[in-house]
LUMDOKOL-549160 format. One record per residue: residue in one letter; chain; residue number from 1; y negated, x, z negated of N, C-alpha, C in turn. Coordinates in nm, 2 decimals, always signed. Each point is the difference from the previous one (the first is absolute). Example, Ala and Ser with C-alpha at 12.3 -4.5 7.8 and 13.67 -1.06 7.14 Angstrom:
2
A | A | 1 | +0.57 | +1.32 | -0.78 | -0.12 | -0.09 | +0.00 | -0.12 | +0.09 | +0.00 .
S | A | 2 | -0.11 | -0.04 | +0.07 | -0.11 | +0.09 | +0.00 | -0.11 | -0.08 | -0.08 .
***
This chain:
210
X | A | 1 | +8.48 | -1.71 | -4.88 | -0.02 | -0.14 | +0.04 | -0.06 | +0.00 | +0.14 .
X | A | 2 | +0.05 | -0.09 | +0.07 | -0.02 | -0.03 | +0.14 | -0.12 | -0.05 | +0.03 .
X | A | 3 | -0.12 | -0.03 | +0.08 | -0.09 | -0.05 | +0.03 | +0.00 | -0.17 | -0.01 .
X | A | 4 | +0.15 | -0.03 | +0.00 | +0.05 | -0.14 | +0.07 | +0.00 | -0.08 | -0.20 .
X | A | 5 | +0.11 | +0.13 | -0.04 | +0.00 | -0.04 | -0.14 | -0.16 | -0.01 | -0.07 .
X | A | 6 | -0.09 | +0.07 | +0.02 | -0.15 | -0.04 | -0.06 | -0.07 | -0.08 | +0.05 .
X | A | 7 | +0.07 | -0.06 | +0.10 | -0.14 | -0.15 | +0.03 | +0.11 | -0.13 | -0.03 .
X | A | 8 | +0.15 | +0.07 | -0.08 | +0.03 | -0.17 | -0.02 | -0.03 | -0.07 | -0.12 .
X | A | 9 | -0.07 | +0.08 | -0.13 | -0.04 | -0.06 | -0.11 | -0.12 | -0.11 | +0.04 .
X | A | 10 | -0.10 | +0.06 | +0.12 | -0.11 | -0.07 | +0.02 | +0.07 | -0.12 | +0.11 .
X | A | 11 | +0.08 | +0.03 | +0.05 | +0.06 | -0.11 | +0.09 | +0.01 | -0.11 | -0.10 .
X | A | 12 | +0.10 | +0.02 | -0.15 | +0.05 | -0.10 | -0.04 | -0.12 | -0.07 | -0.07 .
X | A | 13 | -0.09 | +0.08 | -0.06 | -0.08 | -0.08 | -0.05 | -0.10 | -0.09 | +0.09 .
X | A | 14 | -0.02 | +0.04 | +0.15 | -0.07 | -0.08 | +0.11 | +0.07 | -0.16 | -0.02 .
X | A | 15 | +0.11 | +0.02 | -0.02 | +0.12 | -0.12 | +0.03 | -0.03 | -0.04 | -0.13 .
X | A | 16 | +0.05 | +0.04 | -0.08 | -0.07 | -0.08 | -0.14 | -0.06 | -0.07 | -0.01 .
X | A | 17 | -0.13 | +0.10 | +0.04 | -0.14 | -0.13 | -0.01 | +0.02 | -0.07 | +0.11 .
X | A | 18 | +0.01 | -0.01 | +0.10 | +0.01 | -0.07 | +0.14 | +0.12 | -0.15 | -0.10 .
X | A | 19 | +0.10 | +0.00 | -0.01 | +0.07 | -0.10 | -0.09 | -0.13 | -0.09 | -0.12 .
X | A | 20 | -0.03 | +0.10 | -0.08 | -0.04 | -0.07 | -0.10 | -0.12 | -0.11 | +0.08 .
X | A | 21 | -0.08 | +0.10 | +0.09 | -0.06 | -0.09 | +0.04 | +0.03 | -0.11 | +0.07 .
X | A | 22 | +0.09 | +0.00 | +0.11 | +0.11 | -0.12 | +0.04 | -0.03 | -0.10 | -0.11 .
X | A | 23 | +0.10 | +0.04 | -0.11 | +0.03 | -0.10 | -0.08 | -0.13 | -0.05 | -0.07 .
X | A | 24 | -0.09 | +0.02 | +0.01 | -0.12 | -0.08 | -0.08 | -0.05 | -0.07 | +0.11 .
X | A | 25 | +0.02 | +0.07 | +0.11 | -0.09 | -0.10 | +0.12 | +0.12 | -0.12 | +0.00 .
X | A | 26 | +0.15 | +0.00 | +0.00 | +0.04 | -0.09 | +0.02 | -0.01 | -0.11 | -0.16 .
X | A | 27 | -0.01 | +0.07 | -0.11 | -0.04 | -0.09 | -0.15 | -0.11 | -0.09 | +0.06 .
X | A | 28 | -0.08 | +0.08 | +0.03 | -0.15 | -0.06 | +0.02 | +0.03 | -0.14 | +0.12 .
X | A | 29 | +0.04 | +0.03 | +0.08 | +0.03 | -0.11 | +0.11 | +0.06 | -0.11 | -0.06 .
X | A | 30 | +0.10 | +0.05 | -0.05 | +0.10 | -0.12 | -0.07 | -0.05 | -0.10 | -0.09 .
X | A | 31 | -0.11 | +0.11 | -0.08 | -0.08 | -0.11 | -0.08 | -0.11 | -0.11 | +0.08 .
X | A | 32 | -0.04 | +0.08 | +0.10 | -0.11 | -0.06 | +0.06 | +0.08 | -0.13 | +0.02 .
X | A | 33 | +0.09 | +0.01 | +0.13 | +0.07 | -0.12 | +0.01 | +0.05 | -0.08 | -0.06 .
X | A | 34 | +0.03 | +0.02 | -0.11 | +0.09 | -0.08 | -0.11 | -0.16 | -0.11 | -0.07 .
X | A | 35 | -0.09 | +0.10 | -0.03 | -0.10 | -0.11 | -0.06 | -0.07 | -0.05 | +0.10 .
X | A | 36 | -0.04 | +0.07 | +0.10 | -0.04 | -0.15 | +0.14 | +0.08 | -0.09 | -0.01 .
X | A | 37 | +0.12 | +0.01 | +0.05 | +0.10 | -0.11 | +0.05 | +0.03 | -0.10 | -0.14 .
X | A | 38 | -0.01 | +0.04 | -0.09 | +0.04 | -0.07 | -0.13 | -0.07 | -0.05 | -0.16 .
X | A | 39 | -0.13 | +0.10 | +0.02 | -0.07 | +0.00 | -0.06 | -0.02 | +0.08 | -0.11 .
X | A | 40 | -0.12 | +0.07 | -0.06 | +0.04 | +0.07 | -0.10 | +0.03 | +0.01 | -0.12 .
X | A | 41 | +0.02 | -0.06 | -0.06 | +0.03 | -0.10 | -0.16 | +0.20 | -0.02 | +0.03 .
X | A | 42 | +0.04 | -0.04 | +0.11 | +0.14 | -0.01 | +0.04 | +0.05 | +0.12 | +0.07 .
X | A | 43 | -0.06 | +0.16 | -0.03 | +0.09 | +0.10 | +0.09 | +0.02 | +0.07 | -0.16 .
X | A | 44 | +0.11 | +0.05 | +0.00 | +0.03 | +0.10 | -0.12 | +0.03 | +0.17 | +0.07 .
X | A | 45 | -0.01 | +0.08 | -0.10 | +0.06 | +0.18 | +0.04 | +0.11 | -0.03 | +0.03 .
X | A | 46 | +0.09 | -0.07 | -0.04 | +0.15 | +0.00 | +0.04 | -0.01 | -0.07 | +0.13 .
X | A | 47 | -0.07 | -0.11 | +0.02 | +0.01 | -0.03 | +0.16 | -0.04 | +0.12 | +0.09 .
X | A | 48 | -0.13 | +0.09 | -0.04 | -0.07 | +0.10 | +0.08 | +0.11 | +0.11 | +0.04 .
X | A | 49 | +0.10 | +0.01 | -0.11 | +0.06 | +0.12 | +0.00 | +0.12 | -0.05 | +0.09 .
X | A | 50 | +0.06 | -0.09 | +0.01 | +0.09 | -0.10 | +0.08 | +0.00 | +0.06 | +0.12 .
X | A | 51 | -0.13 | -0.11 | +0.01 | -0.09 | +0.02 | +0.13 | +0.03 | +0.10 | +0.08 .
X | A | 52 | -0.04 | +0.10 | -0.08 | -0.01 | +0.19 | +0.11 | +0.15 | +0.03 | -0.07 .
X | A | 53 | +0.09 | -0.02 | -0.03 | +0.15 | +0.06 | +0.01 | -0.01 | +0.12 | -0.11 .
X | A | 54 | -0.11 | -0.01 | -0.14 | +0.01 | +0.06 | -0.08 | +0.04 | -0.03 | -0.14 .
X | A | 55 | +0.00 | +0.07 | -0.06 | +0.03 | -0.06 | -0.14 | -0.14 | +0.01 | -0.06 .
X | A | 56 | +0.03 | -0.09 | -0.12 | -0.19 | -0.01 | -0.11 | -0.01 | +0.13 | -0.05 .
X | A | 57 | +0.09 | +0.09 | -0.03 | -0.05 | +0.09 | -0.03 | -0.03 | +0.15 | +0.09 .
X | A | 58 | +0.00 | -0.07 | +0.13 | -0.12 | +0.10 | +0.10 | -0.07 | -0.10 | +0.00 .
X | A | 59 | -0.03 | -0.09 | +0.02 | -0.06 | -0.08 | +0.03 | -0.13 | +0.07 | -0.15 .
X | A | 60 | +0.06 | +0.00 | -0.10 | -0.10 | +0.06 | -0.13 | -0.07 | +0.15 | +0.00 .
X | A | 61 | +0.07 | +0.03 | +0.12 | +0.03 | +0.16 | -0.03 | -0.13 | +0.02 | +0.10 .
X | A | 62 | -0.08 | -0.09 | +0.07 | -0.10 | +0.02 | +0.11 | -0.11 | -0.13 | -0.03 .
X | A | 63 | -0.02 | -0.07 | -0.08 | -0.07 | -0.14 | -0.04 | +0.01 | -0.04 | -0.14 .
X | A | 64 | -0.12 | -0.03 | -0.06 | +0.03 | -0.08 | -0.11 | +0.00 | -0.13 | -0.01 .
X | A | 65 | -0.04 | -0.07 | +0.14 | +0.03 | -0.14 | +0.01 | -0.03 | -0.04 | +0.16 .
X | A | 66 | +0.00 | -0.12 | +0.01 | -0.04 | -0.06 | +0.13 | -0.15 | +0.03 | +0.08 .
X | A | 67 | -0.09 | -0.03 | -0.09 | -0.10 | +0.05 | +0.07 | -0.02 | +0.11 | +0.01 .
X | A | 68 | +0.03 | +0.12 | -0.04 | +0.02 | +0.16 | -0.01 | +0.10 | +0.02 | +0.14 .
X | A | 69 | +0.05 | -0.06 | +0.02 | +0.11 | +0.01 | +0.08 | -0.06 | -0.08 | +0.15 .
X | A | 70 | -0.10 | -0.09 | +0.05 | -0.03 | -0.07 | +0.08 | -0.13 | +0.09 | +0.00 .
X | A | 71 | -0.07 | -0.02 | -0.11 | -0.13 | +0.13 | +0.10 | +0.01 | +0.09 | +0.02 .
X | A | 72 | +0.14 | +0.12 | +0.02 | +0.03 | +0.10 | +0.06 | +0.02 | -0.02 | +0.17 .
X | A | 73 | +0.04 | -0.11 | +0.01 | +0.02 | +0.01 | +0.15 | -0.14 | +0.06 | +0.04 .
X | A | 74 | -0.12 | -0.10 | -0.07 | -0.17 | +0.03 | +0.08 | +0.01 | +0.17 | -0.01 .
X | A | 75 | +0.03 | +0.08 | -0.11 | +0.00 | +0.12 | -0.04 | +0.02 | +0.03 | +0.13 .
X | A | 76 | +0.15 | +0.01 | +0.05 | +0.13 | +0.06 | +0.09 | -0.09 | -0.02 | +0.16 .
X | A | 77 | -0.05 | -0.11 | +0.00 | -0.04 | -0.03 | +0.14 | -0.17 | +0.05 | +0.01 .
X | A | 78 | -0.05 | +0.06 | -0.12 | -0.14 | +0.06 | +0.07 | +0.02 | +0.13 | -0.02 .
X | A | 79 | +0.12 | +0.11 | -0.08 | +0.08 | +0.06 | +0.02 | +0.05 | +0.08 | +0.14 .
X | A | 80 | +0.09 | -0.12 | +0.05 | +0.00 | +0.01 | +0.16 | -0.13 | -0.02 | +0.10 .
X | A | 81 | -0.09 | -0.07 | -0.02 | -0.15 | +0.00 | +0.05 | -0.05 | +0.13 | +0.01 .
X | A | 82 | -0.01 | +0.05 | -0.10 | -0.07 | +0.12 | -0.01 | +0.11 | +0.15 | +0.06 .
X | A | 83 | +0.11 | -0.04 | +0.00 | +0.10 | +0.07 | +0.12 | -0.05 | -0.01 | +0.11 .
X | A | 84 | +0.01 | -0.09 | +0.08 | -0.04 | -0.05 | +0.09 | -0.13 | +0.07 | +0.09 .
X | A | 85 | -0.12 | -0.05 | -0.12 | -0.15 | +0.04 | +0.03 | +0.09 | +0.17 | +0.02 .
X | A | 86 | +0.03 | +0.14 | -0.04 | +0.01 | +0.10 | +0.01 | +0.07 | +0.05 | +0.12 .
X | A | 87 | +0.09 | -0.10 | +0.04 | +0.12 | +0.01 | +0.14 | -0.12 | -0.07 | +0.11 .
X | A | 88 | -0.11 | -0.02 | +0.01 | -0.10 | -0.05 | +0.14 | -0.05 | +0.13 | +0.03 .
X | A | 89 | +0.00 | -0.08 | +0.11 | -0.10 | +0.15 | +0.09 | -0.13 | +0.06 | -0.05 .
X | A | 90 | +0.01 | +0.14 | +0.00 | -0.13 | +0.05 | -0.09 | -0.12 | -0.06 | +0.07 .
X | A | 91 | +0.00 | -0.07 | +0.12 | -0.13 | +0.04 | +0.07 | -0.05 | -0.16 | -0.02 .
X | A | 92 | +0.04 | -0.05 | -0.01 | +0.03 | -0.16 | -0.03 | -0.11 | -0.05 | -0.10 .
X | A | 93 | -0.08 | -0.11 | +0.05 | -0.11 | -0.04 | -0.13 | +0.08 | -0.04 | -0.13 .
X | A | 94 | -0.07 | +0.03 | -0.09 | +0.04 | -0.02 | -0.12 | +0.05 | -0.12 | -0.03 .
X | A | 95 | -0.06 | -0.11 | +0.03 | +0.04 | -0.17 | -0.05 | +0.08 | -0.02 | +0.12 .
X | A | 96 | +0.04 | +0.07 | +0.13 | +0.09 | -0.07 | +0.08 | +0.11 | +0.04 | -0.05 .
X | A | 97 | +0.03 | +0.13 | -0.07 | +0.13 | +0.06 | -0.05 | -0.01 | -0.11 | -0.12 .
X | A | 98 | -0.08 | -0.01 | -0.10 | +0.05 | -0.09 | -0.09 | +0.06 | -0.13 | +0.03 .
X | A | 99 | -0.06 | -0.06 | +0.11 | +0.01 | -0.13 | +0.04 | +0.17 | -0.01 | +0.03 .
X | A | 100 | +0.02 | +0.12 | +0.08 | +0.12 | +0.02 | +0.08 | +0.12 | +0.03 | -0.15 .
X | A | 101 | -0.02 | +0.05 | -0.11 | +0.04 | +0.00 | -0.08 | +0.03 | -0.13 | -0.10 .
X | A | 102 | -0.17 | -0.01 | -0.02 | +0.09 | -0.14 | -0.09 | +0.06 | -0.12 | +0.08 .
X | A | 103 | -0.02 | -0.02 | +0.13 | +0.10 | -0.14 | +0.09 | +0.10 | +0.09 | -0.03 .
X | A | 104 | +0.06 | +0.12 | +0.05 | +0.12 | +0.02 | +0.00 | +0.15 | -0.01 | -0.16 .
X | A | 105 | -0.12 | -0.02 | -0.07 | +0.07 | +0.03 | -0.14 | +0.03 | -0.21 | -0.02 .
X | A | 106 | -0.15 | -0.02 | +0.01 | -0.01 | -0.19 | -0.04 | +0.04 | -0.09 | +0.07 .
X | A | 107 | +0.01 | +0.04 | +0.12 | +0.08 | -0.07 | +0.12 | +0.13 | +0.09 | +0.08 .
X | A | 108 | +0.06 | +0.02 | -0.11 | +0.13 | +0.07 | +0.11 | +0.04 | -0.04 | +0.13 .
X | A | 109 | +0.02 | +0.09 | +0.09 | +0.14 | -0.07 | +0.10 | +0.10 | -0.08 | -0.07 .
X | A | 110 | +0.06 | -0.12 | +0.06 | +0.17 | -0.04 | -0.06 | -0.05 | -0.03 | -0.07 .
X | A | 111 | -0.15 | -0.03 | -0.11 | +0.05 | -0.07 | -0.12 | +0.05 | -0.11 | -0.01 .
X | A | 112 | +0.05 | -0.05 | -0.06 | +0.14 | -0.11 | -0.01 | -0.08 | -0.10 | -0.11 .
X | A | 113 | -0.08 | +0.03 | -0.10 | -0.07 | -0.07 | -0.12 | -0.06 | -0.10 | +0.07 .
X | A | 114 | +0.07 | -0.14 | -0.05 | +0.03 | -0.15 | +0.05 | -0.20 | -0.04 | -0.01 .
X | A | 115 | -0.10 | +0.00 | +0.07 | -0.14 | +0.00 | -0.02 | -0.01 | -0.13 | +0.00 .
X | A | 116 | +0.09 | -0.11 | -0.04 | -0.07 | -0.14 | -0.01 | -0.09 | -0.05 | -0.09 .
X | A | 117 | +0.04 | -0.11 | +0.03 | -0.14 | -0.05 | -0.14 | +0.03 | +0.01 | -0.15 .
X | A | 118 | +0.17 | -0.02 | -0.02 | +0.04 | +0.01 | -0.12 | +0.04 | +0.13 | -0.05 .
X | A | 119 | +0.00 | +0.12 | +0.08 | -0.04 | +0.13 | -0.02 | -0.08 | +0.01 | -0.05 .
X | A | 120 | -0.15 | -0.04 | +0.06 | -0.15 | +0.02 | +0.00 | -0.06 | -0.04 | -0.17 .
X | A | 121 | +0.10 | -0.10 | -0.01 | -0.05 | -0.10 | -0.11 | +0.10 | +0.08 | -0.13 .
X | A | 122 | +0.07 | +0.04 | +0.00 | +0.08 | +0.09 | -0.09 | -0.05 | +0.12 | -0.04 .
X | A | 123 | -0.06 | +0.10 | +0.10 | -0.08 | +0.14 | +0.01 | -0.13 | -0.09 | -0.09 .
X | A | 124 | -0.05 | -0.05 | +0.05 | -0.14 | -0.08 | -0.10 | +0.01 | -0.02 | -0.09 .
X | A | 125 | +0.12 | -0.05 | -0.07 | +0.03 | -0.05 | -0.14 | +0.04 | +0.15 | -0.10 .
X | A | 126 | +0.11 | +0.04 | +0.13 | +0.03 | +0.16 | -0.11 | -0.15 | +0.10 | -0.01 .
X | A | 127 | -0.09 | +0.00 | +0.04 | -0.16 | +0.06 | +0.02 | -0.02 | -0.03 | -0.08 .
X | A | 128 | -0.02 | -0.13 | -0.09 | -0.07 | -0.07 | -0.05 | +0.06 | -0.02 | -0.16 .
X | A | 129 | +0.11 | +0.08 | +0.02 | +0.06 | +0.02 | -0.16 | -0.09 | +0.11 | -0.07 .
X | A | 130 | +0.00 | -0.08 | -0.11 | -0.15 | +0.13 | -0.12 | +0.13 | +0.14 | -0.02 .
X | A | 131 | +0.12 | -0.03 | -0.02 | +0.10 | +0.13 | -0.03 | +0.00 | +0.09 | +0.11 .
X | A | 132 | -0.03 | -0.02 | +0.11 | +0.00 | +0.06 | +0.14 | -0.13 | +0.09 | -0.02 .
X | A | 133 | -0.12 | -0.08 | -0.02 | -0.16 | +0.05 | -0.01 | +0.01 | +0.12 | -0.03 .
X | A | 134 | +0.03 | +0.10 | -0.12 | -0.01 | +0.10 | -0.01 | +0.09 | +0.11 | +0.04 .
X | A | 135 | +0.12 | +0.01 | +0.02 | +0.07 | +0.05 | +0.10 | -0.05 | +0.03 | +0.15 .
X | A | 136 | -0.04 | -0.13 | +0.06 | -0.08 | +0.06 | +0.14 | -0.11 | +0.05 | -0.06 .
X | A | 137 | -0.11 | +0.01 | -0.07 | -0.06 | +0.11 | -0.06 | +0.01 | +0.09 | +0.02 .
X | A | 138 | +0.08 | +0.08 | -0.08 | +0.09 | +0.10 | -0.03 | +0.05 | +0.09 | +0.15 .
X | A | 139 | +0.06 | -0.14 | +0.06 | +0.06 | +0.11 | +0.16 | -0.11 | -0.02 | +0.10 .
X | A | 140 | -0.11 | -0.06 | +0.00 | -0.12 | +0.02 | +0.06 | -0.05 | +0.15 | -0.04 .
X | A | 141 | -0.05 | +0.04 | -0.09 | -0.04 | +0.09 | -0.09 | +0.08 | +0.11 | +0.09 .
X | A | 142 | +0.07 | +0.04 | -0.04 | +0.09 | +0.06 | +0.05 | +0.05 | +0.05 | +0.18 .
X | A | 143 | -0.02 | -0.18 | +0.07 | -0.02 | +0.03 | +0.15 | -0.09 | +0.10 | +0.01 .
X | A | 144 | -0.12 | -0.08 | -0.03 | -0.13 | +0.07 | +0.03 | -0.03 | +0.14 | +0.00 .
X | A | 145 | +0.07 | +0.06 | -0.13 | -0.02 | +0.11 | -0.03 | +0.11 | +0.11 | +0.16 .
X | A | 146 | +0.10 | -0.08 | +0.00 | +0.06 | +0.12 | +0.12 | -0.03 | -0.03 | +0.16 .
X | A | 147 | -0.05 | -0.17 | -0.01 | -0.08 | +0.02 | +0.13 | -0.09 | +0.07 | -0.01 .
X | A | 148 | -0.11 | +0.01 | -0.10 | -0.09 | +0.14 | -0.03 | -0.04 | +0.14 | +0.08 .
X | A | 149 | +0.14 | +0.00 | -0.02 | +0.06 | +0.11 | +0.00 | +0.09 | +0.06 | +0.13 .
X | A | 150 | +0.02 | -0.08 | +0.08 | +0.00 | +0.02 | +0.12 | -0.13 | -0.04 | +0.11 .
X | A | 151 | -0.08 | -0.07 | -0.05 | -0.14 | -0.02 | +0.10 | -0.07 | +0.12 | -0.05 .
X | A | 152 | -0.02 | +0.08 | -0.12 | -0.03 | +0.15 | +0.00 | +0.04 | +0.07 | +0.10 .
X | A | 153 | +0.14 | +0.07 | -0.04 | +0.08 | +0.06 | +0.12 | -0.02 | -0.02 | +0.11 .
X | A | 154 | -0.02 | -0.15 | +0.06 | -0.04 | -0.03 | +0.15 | -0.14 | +0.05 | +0.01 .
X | A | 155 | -0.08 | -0.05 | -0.09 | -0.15 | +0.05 | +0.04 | -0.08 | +0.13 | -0.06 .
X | A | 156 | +0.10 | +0.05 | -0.05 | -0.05 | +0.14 | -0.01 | -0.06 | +0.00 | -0.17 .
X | A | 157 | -0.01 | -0.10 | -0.04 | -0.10 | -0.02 | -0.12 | +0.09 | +0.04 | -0.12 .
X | A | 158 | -0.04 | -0.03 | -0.14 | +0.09 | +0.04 | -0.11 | -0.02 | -0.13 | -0.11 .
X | A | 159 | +0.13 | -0.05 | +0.04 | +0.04 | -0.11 | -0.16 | -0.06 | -0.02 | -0.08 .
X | A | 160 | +0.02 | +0.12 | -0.09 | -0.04 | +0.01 | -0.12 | -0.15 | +0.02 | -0.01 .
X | A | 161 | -0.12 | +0.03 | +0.07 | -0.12 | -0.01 | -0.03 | -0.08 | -0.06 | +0.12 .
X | A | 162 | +0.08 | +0.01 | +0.08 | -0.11 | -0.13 | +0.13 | +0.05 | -0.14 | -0.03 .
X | A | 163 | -0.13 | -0.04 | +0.01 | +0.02 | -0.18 | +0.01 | +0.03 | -0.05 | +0.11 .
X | A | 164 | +0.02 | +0.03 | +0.13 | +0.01 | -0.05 | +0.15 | +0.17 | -0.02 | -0.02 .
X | A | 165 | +0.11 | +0.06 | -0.05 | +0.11 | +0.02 | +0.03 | +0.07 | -0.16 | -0.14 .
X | A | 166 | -0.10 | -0.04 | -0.10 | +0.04 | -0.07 | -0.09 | -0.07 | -0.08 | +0.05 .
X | A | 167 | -0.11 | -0.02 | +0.08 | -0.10 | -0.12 | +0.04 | +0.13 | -0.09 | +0.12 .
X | A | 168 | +0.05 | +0.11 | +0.08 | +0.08 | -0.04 | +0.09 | +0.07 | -0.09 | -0.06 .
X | A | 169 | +0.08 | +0.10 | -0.09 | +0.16 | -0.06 | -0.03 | +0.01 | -0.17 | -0.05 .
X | A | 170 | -0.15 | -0.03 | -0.09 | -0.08 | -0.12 | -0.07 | +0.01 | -0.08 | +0.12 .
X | A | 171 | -0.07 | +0.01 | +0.07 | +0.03 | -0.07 | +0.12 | +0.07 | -0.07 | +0.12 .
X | A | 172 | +0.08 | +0.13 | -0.01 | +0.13 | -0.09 | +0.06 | +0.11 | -0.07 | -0.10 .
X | A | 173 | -0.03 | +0.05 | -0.14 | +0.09 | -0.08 | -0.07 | -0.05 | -0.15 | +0.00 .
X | A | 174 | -0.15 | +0.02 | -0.05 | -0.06 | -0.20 | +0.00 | +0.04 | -0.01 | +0.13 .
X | A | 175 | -0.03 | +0.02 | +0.10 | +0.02 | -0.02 | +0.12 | +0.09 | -0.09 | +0.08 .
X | A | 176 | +0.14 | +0.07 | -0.06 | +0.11 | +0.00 | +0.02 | +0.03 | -0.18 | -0.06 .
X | A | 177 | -0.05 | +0.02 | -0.13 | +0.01 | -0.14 | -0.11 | -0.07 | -0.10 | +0.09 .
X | A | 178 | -0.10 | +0.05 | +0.01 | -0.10 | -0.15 | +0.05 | +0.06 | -0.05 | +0.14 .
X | A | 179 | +0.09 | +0.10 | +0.09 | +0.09 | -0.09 | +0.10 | +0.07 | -0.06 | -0.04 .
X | A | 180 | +0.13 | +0.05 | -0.08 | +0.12 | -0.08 | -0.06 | -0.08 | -0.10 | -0.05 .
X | A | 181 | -0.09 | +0.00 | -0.09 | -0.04 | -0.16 | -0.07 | -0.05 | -0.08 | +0.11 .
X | A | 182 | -0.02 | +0.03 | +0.13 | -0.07 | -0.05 | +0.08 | +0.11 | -0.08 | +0.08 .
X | A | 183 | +0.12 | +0.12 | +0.02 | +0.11 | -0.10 | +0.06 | +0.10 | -0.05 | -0.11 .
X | A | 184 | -0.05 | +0.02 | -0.09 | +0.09 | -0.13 | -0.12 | -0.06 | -0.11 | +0.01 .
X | A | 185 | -0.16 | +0.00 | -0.01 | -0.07 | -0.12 | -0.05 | -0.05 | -0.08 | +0.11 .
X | A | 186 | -0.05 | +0.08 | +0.08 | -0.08 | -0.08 | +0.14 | +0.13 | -0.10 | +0.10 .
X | A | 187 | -0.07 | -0.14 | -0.01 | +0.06 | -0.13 | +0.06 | +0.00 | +0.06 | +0.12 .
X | A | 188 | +0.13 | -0.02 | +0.09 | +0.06 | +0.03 | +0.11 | -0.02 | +0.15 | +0.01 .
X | A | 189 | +0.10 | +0.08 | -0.09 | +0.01 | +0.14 | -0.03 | -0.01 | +0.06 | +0.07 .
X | A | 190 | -0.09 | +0.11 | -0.02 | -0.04 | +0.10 | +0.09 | +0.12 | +0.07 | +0.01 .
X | A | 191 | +0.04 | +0.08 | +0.11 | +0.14 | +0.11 | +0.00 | -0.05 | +0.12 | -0.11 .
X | A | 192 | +0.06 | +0.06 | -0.01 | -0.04 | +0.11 | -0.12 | -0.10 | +0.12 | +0.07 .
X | A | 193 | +0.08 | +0.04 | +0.14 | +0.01 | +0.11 | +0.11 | -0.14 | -0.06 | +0.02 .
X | A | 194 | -0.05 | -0.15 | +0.02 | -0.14 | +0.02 | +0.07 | -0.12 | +0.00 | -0.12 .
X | A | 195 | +0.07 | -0.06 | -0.12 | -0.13 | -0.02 | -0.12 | -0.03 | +0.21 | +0.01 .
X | A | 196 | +0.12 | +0.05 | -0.05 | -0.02 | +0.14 | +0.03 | -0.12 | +0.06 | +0.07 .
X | A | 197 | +0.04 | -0.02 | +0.11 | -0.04 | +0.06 | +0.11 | -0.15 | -0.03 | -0.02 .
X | A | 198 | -0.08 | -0.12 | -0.01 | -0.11 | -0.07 | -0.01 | -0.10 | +0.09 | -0.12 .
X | A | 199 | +0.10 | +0.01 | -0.09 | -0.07 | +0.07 | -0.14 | -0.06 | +0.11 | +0.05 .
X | A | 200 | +0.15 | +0.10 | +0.10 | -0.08 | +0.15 | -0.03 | -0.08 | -0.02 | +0.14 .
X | A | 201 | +0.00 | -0.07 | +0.04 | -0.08 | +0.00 | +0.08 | -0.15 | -0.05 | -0.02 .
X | A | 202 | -0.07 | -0.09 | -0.08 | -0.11 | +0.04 | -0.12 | +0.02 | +0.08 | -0.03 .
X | A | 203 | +0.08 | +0.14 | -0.10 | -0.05 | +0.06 | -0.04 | -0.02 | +0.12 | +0.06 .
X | A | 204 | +0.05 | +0.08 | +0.10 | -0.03 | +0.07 | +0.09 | -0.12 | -0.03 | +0.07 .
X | A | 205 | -0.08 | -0.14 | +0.02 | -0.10 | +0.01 | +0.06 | -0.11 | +0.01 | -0.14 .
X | A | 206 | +0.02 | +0.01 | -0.11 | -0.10 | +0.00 | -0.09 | +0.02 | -0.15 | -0.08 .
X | A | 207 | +0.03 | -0.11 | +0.04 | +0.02 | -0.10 | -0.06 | -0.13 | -0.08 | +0.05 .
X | A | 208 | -0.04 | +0.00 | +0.09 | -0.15 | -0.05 | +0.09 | -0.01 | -0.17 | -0.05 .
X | A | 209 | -0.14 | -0.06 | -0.04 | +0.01 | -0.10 | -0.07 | +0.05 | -0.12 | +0.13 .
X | A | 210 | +0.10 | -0.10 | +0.00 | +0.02 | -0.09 | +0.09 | -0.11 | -0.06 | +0.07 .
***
């Protein structure tokens, strides 16, 4: 066997998962969209699966329902966060590499997601569904645990028995929450990029009383 022939089993399975995950991040979007724009009591699986150009039964094959399927995106995107935090410069303060991490995940370039008011007021409402509640739970739990796990790695510390590397990850997840609610809720909406910005920037200085 060739050297070329032994790295294509791991090729195919790179692509595999690289697809599967595709396809949940695009489930996940589809739903998001479908219950902002429409509400969530009026989106079904069959519209979700529509939606992303799948059938209900991938659609089944990666979700047991709508909110299993909408709080993965949060999963997917502190996921990429914690990508991110590992690709900065080693020499780089810790909270500026995070900072630089989570704008680049929560405020993309090109994002295209329509940020009006009837957006704003849709994201609020789907938040605010009790079926939703536990699901983001669940992919909170979960963020945390592999942002963890890369602010270890960056800081030299260890996951699994230091508290600095889980104290972190806690914190930029509330963190992260207490801007978005900030640019959902606060009259004459704050942009997201600066509620952001504002946060870690209290918490890199200690959170100093106003």
């Amino acid at each position: 066997m060739s050297p070329a022939d032994e790295t294509r089993p791991a090729e195919r399975s790179g692509l595999r998962e690289r697809k599967k995950r595709e396809t949940r991040v695009a489930l996940s979007q589809a739903a998001i969209r479908l219950c902002v724009l429409h509400g969530w009591a009026d989106v079904t699986v069959d519209q979700i699966a529509a939606e992303a150009n799948v059938s209900v039964r991938t659609f089944r094959n990666y979700f047991t329902g709508k909110a299993e399927a909408i709080a993965a995106s949060h999963l997917e995107r502190m996921h990429r966060v914690a990508d991110d935090l590992l690709a900065r410069p080693a020499g780089e303060p810790l909270w500026d590499s995070l900072l630089h991490a989570v704008l680049g995940q929560f405020v993309p370039r090109g994002n295209s997601t329509p940020q009006n008011d009837r957006w704003r007021e849709g994201v609020r409402l789907m938040l605010a569904e009790p079926a939703l509640a536990g699901e983001i739970v669940k992919a909170n739990a979960a963020a945390q645990q592999e942002l963890a796990e890369a602010v270890a790695r960056r800081t030299g510390t260890d996951a699994a028995h230091d508290m600095y590397p889980k104290l972190v990850a806690a914190v930029v997840a509330a963190g992260s929450a207490v801007a978005v609610e900030h640019n959902l809720r606060a009259e004459g909406p704050v942009p997201l990029g600066v509620a952001l910005a504002q946060v870690f920037e209290q918490l890199a200085a200690g959170l100093p009383v106003p």
